[in-house]
C-alpha positions in Angstrom: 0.0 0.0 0.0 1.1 3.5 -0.8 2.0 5.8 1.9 -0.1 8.5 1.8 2.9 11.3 3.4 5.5 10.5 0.5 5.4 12.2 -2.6 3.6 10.5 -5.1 6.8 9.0 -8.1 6.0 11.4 -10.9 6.1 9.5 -14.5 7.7 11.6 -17.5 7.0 10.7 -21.2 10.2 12.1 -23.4 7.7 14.4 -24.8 7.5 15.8 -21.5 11.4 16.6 -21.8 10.9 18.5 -24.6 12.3 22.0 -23.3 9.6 24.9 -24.0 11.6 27.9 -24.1 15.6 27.5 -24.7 17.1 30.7 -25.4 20.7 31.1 -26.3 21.5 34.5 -27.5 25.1 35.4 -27.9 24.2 39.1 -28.0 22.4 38.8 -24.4 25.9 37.4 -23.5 27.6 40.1 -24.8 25.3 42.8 -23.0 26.2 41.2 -19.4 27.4 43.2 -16.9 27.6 42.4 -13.5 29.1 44.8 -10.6 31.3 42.6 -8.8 32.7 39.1 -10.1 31.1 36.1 -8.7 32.1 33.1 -7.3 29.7 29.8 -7.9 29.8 27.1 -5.4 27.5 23.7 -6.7 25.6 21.6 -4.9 23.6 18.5 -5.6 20.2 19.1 -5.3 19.5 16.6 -3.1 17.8 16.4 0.7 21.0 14.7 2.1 23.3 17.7 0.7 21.2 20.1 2.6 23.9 21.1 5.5 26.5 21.4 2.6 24.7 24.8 1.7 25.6 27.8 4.0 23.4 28.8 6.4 24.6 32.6 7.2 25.2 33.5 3.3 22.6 35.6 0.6 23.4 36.5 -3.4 22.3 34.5 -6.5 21.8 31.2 -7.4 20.6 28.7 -10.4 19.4 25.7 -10.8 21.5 23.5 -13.5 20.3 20.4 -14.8 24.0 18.0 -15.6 23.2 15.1 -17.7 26.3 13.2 -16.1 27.1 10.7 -18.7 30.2 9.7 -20.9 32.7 11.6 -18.4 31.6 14.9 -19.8 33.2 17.6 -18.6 31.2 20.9 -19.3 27.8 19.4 -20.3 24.8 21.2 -18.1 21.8 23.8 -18.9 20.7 26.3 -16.9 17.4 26.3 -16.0 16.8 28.9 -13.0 18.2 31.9 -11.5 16.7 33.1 -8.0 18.2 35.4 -5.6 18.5 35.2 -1.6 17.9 38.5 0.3 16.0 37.9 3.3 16.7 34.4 4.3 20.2 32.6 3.8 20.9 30.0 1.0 20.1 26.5 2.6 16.3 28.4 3.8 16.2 28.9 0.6 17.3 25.2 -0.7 14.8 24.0 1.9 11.8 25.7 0.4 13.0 23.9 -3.2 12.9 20.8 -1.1 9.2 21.0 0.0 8.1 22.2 -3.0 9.6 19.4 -5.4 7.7 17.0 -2.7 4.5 19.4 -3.3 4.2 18.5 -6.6 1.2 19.5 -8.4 0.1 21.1 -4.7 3.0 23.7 -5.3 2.6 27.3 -5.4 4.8 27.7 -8.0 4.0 23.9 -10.3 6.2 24.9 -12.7 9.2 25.0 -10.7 8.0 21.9 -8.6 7.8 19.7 -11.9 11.5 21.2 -12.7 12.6 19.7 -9.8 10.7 16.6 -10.4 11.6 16.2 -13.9 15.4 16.7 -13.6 15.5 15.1 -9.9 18.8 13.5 -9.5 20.6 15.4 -12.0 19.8 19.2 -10.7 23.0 20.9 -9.1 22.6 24.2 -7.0 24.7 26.8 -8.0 25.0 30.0 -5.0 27.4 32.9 -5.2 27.5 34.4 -1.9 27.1 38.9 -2.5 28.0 40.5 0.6 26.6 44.0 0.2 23.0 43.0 0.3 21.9 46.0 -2.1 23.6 44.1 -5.1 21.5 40.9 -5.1 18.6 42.5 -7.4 20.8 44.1 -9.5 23.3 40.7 -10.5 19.9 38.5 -10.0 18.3 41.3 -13.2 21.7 40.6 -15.1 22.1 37.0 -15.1 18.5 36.9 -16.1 18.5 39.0 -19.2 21.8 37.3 -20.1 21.0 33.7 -19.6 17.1 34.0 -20.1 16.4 30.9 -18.4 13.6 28.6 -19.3 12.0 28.0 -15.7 12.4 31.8 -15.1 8.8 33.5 -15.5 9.4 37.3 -14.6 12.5 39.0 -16.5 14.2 42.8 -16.0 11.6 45.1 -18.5 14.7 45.3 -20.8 14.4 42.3 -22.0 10.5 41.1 -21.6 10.1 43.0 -25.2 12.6 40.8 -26.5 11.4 37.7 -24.9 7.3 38.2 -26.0 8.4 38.9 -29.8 10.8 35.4 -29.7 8.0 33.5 -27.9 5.1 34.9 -30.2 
């Protein structure tokens, strides 16, 4: 019998791999400009690598999905980019936790079934920003630069761009 308090196992079709919205645009690239340089630590996304994200840190941070096959050293997509402001990184990884076992009960379904989906082969990505008044202003360049797909809101500079593509 099933146990009604774990997450139901989610099936996926290949269809349902199909990726929506991928957006690479070497011109986006080209436009980025960030105020300070970053420095990206990753993480499995996993519940047992929990206490391996810091617990007194904010900045940025993405979710990358890492196929991890044939030894391959710089495969990965980037899915996600979030910042921390009020809370430190592993409250933050905790919330992604409860909401992948949420599923469909999520707030936010589309992220839940990210997680889901790519669920043993999602790494979290955090770049700790000290002065706490930089955090929207790298989180609004990395999105217009990387326009990832599991992002829904995007710096008004670049929404024009992104309804004409999607159109």
């Amino acid at each position: 019998m099933d146990d009604p308090f774990e997450p139901a196992a989610v099936e996926f079709t290949l269809k349902d791999y199909k990726m929506e919205r991928m957006i690479l645009s070497p011109n986006h690239w080209a436009a980025f400009a960030c105020p300070i340089d970053l420095v990206w630590e990753p993480i499995r996304f996993a519940e047992e690598c929990v206490n391996q994200v810091p617990n007194n840190e904010r900045g940025v941070y993405s979710f990358v999905v890492k196929p991890g096959i044939a030894n391959h050293p710089h495969c990965s997509y980037l899915l996600y980019i979030g910042k921390v402001k009020d809370q430190a990184f592993r409250a933050r990884y905790r919330q992604y936790l409860h909401e992948q076992q949420k599923g469909q009960d999520a707030r936010r379904v589309h992220v839940s079934r990210m997680l889901q989906k790519w669920d043993g082969h999602l790494w979290f990505c955090y770049a700790p920003i000290e002065n706490e008044e930089l955090i929207g202003a790298v989180e609004d360049a990395l999105l217009a630069a990387y326009l990832p797909s599991h992002n829904r809101t995007f710096p008004s500079h670049v929404r024009y761009d992104l309804k004409s593509t999607l159109e």
